[in-house]
C-alpha positions, 0 to 999 in steps of 0.5 A, spaced: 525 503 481 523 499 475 516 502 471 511 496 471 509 492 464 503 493 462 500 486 464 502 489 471 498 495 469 492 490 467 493 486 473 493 491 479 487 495 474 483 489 476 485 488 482 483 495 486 476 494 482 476 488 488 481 491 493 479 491 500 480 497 504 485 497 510 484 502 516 489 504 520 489 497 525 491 493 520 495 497 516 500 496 522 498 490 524 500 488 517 508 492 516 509 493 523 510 501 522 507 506 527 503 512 524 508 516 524 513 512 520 508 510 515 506 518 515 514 519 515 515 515 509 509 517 505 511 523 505 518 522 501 514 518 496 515 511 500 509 507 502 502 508 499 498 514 500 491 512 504 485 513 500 480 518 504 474 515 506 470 520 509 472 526 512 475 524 518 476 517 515 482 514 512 484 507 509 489 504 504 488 499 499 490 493 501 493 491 494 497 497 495 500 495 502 501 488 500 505 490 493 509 495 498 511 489 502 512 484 497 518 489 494 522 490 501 522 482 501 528 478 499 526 474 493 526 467 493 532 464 487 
């Protein structure tokens, strides 16, 4: 996996001062993953850590979904 350019850096530094917080629903919804798959992945570095919200409430950050679908998706040429 490459490491971000600092423009990159820049853009996703803004972007999460504005990012939307998904829950669970969504985030399914969105990568067509069960929780299982997705908590699977996490734990092998590979999907996005979910941000705590409360105690008992968790969410991701939308950018960060976003960023991980757009990686798995074939680029246009």
């Amino acid at each position: 996996m490459q490491h971000p350019r600092p423009e990159e850096l820049a853009r996703r530094q803004a972007q999460r001062a504005t990012d939307r917080i998904l829950r669970d629903a969504d985030v399914r919804e969105r990568t067509g993953l069960s929780r299982t798959t997705r908590w699977r992945l996490n734990r092998r570095g590979k999907f996005p850590a979910a941000v705590p919200l409360t105690e008992r409430a968790i969410g991701w950050r939308e950018s960060e979904i976003a960023a991980w679908i757009d990686a798995r998706s074939p680029k246009a040429e």
